[in-house]
C-alpha positions as CSV (number, residue, x, y, z in Angstrom):
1,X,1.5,-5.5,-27.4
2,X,-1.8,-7.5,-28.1
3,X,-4.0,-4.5,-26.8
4,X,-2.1,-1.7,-29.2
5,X,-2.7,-4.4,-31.6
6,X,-6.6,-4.6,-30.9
7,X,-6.6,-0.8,-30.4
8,X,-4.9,0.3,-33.7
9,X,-6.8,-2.3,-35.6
10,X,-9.6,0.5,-35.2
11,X,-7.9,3.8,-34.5
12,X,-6.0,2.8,-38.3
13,X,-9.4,2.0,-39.9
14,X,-12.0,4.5,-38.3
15,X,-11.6,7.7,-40.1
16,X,-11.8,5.9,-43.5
17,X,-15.0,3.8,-42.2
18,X,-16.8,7.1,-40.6
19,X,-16.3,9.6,-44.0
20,X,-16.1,7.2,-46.7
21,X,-18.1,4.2,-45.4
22,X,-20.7,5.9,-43.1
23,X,-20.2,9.5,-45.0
24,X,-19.8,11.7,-41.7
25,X,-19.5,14.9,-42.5
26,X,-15.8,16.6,-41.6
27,X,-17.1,18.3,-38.6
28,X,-18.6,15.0,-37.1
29,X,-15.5,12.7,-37.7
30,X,-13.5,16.1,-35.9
31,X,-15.5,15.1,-33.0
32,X,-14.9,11.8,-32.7
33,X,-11.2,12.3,-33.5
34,X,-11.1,15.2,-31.2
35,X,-12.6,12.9,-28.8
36,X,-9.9,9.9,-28.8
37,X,-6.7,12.1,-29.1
38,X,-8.0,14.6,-25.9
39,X,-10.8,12.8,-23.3
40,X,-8.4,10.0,-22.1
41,X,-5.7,12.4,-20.5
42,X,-8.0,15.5,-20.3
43,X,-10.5,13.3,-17.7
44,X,-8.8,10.0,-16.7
45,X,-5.0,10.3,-16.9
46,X,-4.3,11.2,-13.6
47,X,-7.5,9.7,-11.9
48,X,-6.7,6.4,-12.8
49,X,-2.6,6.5,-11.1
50,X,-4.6,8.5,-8.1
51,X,-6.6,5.0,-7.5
52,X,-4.1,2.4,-8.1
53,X,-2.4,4.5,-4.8
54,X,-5.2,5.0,-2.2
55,X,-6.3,1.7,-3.1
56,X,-3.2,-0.2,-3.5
57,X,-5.0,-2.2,-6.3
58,X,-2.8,-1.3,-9.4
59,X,-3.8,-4.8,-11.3
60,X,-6.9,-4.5,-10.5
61,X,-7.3,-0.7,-11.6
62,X,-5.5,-1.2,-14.8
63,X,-7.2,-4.7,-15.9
64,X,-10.7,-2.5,-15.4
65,X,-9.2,-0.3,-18.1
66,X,-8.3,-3.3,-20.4
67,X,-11.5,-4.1,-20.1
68,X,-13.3,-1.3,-20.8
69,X,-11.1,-0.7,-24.2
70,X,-11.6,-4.2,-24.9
71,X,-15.5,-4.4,-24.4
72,X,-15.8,-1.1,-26.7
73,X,-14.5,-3.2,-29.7
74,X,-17.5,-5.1,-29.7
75,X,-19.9,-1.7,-28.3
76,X,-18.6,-0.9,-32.3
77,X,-21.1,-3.3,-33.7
78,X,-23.9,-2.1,-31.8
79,X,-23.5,0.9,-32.5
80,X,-24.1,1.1,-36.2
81,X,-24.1,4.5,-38.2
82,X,-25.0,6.4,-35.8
83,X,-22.3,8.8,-35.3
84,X,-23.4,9.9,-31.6
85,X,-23.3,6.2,-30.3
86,X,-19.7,5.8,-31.9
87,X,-18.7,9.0,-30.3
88,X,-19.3,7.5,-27.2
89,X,-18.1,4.2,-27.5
90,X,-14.6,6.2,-29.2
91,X,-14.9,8.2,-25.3
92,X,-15.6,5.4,-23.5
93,X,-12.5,3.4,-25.3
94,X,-10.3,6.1,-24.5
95,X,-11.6,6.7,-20.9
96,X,-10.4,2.9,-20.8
97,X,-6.8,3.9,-21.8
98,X,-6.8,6.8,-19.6
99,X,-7.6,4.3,-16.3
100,X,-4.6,1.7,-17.5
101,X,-2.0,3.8,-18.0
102,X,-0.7,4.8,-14.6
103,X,-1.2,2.1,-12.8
104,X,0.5,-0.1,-15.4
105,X,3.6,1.9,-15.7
106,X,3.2,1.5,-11.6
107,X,2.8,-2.0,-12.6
108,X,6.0,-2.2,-14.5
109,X,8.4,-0.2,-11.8
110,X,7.0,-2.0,-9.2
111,X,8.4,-5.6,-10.7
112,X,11.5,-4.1,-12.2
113,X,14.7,-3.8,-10.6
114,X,15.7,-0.6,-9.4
115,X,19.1,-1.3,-11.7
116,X,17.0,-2.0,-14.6
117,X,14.4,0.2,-14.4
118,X,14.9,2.2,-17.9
119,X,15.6,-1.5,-19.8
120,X,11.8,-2.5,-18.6
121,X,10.1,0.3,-19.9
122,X,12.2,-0.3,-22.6
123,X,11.0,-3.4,-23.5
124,X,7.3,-2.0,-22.9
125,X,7.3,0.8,-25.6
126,X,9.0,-1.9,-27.7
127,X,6.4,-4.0,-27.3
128,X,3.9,-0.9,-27.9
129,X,5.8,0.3,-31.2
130,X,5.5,-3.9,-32.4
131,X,1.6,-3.3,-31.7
132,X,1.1,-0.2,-33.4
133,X,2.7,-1.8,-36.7
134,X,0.8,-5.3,-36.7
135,X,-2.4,-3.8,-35.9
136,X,-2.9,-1.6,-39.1
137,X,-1.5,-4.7,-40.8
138,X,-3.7,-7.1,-39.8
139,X,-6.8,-4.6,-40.2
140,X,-5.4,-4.4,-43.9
141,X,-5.3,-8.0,-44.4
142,X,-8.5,-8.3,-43.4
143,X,-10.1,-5.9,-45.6
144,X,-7.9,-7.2,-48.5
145,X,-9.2,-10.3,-48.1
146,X,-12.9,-9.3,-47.0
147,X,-13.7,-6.1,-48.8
148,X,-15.9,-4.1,-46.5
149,X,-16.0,-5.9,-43.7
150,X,-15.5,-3.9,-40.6
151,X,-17.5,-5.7,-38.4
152,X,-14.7,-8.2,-38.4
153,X,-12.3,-6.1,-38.3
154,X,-14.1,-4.7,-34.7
155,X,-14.8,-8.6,-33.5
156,X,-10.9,-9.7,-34.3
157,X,-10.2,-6.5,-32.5
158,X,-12.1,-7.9,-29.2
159,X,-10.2,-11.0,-29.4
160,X,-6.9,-9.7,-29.2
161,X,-7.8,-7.0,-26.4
162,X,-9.4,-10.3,-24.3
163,X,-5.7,-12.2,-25.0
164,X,-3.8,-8.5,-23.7
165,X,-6.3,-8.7,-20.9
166,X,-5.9,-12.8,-20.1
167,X,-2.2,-12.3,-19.9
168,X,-2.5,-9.3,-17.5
169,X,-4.8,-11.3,-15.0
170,X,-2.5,-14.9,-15.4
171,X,0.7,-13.5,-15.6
172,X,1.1,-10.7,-13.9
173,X,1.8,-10.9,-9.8
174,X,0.1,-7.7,-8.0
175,X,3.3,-6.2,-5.9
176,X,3.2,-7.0,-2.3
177,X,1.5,-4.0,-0.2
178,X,4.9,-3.7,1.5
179,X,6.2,-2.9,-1.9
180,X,4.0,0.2,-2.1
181,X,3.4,1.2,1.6
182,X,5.8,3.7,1.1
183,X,4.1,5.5,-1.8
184,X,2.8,9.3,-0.9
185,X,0.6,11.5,-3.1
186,X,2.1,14.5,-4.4
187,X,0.3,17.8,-2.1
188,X,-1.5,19.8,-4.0
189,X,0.5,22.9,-3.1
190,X,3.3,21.6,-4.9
191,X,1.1,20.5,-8.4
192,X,0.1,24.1,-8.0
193,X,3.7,25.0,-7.7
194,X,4.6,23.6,-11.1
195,X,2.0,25.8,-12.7
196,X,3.5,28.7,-11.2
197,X,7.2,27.5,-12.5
198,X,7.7,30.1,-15.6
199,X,10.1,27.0,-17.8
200,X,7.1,24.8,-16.8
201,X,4.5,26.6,-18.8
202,X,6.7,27.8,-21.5
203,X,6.8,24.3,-22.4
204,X,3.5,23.7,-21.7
205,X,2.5,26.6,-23.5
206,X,4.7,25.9,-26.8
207,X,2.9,22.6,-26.6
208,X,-0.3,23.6,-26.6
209,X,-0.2,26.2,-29.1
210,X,1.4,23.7,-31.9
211,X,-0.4,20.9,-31.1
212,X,-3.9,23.3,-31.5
213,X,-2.3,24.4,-34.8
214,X,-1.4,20.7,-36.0
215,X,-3.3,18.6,-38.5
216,X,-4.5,15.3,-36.5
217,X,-3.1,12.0,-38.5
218,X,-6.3,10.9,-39.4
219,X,-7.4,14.4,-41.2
220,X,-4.0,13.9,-42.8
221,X,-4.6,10.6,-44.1
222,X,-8.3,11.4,-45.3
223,X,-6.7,14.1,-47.0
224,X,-4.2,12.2,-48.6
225,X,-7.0,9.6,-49.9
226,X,-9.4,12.4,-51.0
227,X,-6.0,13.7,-54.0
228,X,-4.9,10.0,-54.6
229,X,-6.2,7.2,-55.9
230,X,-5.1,5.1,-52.8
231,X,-7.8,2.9,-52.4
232,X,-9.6,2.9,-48.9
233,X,-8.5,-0.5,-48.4
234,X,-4.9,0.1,-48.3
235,X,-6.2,2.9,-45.2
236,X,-4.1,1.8,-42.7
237,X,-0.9,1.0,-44.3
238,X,-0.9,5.0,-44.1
239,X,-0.4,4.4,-40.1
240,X,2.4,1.6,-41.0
241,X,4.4,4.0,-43.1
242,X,4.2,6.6,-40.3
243,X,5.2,4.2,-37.2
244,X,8.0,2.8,-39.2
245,X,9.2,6.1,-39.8
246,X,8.7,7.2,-36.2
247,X,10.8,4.1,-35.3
248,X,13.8,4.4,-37.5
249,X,14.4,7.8,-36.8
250,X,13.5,8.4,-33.3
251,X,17.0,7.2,-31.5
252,X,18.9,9.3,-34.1
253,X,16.6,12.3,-34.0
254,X,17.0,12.3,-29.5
255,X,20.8,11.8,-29.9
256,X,20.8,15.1,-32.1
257,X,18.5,17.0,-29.8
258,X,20.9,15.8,-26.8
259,X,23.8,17.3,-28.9
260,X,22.4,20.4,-30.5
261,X,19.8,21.4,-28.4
262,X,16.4,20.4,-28.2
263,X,14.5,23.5,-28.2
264,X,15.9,23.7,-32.3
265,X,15.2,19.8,-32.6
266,X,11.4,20.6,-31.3
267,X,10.7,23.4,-33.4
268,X,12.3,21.8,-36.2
269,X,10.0,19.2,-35.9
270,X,7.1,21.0,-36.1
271,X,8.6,23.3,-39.1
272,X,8.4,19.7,-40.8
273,X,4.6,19.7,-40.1
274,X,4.4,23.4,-42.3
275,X,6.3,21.9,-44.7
276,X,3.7,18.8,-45.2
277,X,1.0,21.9,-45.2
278,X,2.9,24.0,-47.8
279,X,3.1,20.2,-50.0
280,X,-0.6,19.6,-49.7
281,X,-1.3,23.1,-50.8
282,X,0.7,22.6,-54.0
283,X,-1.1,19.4,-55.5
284,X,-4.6,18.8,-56.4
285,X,-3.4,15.3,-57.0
286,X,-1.0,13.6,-55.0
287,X,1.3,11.3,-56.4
288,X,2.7,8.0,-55.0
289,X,5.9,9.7,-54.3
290,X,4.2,13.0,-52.8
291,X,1.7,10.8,-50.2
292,X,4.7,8.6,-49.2
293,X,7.2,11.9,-48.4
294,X,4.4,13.5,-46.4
295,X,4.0,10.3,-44.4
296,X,7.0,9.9,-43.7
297,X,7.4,13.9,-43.1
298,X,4.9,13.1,-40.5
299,X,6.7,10.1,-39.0
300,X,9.9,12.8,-38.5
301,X,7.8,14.7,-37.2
302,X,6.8,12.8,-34.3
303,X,10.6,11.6,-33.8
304,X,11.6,14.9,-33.0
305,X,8.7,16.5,-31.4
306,X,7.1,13.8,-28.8
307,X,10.5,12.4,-27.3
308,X,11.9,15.5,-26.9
309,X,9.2,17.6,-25.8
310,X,8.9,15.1,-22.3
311,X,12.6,15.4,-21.9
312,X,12.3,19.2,-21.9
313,X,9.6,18.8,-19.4
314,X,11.0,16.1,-17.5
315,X,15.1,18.1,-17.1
316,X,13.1,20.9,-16.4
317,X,11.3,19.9,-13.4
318,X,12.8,18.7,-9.9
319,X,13.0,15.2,-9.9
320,X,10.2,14.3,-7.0
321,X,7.7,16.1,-9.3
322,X,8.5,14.9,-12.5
323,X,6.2,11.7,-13.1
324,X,3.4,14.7,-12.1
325,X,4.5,17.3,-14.5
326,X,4.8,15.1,-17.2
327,X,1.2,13.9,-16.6
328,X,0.1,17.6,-16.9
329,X,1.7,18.5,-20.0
330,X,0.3,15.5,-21.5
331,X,-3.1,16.2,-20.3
332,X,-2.9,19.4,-21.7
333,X,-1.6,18.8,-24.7
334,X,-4.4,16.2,-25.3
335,X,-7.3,18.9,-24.7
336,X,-5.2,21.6,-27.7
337,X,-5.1,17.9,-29.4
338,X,-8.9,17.7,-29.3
339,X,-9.5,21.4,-29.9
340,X,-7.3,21.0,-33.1
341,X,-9.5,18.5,-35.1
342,X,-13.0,19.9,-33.5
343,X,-11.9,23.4,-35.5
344,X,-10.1,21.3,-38.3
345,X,-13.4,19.7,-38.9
346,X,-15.5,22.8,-38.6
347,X,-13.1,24.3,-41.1
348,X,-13.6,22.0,-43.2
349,X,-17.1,21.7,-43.0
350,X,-18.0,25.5,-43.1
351,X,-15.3,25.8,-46.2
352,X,-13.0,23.6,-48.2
353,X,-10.2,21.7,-47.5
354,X,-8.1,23.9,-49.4
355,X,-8.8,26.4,-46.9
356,X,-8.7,24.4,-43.6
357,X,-5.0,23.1,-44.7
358,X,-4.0,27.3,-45.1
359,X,-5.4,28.5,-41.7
360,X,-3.9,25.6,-40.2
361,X,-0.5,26.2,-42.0
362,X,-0.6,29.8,-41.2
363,X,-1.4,28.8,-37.5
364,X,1.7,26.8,-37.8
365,X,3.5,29.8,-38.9
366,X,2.6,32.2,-36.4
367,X,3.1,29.6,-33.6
368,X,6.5,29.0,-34.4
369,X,8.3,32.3,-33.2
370,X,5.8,32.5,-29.9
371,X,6.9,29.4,-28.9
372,X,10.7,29.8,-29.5
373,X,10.3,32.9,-27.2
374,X,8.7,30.8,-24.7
375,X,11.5,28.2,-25.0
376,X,13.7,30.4,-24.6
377,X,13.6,30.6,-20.9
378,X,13.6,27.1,-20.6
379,X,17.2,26.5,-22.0
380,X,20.0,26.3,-19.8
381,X,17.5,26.6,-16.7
382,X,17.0,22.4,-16.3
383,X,16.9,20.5,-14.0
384,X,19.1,17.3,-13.6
């Protein structure tokens, strides 16, 4: 919780501070978002679980990533305006996250009961969600009350990743080696295997293809400043509107997909994202009540796309190689993630907005019927 607190302190304040405050051009900040949505997974994701194994040293291997998240916070300062610096910092924050992540959900299995297993992670992506609201909050408070001031936004940010990190290293027991002696590394014959499987990359596929067709949220939420007159202080109350969202429907949303399918639930989520595209195209100025449908659009969006997507992937897969195919679509789904805002931003730079939003849209459009053809197989062919 403290470190998703530290973390979206920045992620819900950087586009604003890159194109308004340091006036990056669309193409630049589409780098740098490109960057933090796809390097983690794309480099890192699996690296950092593959480790935490051979080494047996999964506290040790995630508080290096805590670390290296929490150290980039204050790397922010030094780096200025100078939009090649903050690119790497943004990478080297992310290669931080993509280090942590297995060997803390290793972490949290390891210490959980097998009988409570799905109540412990749970509690972790409750704590996660709480972060991802109080962060943007508290980054708003701060520029309400000091206009301008990102550099204390970045050093309050620091603080709270060194708390996430103190409680790691004085409250968390490293499992006993006998607890993991039993742990074996998936052969590569068999990660090869899921590539082969044709459900597997269908889902993959569909996944990738959207996802390169998506507007990123931060585009989204430039956009929305650029035809409003939201000020850029009230920035990352955009991310607050969006997680809330995410959060009250997401339970509802998964109980429908379990019920009615979740091949319609997926694609229905991202006909949601063409309908935000087809909103944006129809207003040069958007109105209180037009910003706050297509954030919360976007916060449907993601309760019925995310969720559902890994449970599609997960009941598709046998269960010894699920953690591993999961990991894959993710990873690959982060590099169409970063593709998507490189050639967002290029579009944007090369034409108009106006323009960027259509392609995109009609991407969107296209995509759709591929990837309920490549569904299709995947239906009634899962995995229990």
């Amino acid at each position: 919780m403290l470190t998703d607190i530290s973390g979206e302190m920045v992620n819900s304040v950087l586009p604003v501070y890159l194109v308004l405050h340091l006036h990056l051009g669309p193409l630049q900040y589409g780098a740098i978002d490109g960057v933090y949505n796809g390097v983690a997974v794309a480099l890192l994701g699996l690296a950092g679980g593959l480790i935490a194994d051979r080494r047996r040293r999964h506290k040790e291997v995630a508080a290096a990533g805590y670390g290296i998240s929490a150290a980039c916070k204050l790397l922010l300062l030094a780096a200025g305006g100078a939009w090649g610096w903050i690119t790497a910092v943004v990478a080297a924050d992310r290669l931080g996250k993509g280090v942590r992540t297995a060997p803390r959900d290793a972490l949290i299995s390891l210490s959980s009961e097998r009988q409570s297993m799905a109540a412990s992670f749970a509690v972790h992506r409750t704590l996660d969600a709480g972060g991802s609201l109080l962060g943007p909050i508290v980054a708003f408070s701060l520029l309400a009350w000091l206009p301008g001031a990102y550099d204390a936004i970045w050093v309050t940010s620091f603080v709270f990743g060194i708390l996430g990190l103190a409680v790691l290293y004085l409250f968390v027991e490293s499992p006993k080696r006998a607890d993991v002696s039993n742990v074996e590394l998936a052969p590569p014959r068999m990660v090869i295997g899921l590539l082969q499987t044709r459900r597997l990359r269908g889902l993959v596929g569909a996944g990738m293809l959207l996802s390169a067709v998506t507007i990123s949220d931060g585009f989204l939420y430039l956009l929305i400043t650029d035809r409003s007159d939201v000020g850029a202080g009230f920035f990352p109350l955009f991310y607050v509107i969006t997680a809330s969202t995410y959060m009250l429907f997401s339970i509802p949303v998964g109980r429908l997909a379990d019920r009615w399918g979740r091949k319609l639930v997926f694609l229905f989520g991202y006909l949601i994202v063409l309908m935000n595209s087809a909103i944006l195209l129809s207003f040069d100025t958007l109105g209180t009540g037009v910003w706050l449908l297509c954030l919360v659009l976007l916060g449907l969006h993601y309760a019925a796309t995310e969720g559902v997507l890994m449970a599609m992937v997960s009941r598709s897969t046998p269960s010894e190689m699920r953690t591993t195919a999961i990991a894959m679509a993710i990873t690959f789904i982060g590099l169409a993630k970063m593709a998507s805002s490189l050639a967002f931003g290029f579009l944007w730079e090369v034409g108009s907005l106006n323009m960027a939003v259509a392609i995109f849209a009609a991407g969107v459009g296209l995509a759709l019927p591929a990837s309920a053809f490549w569904l299709g197989g995947s239906q009634g062919e899962e995995n229990d």
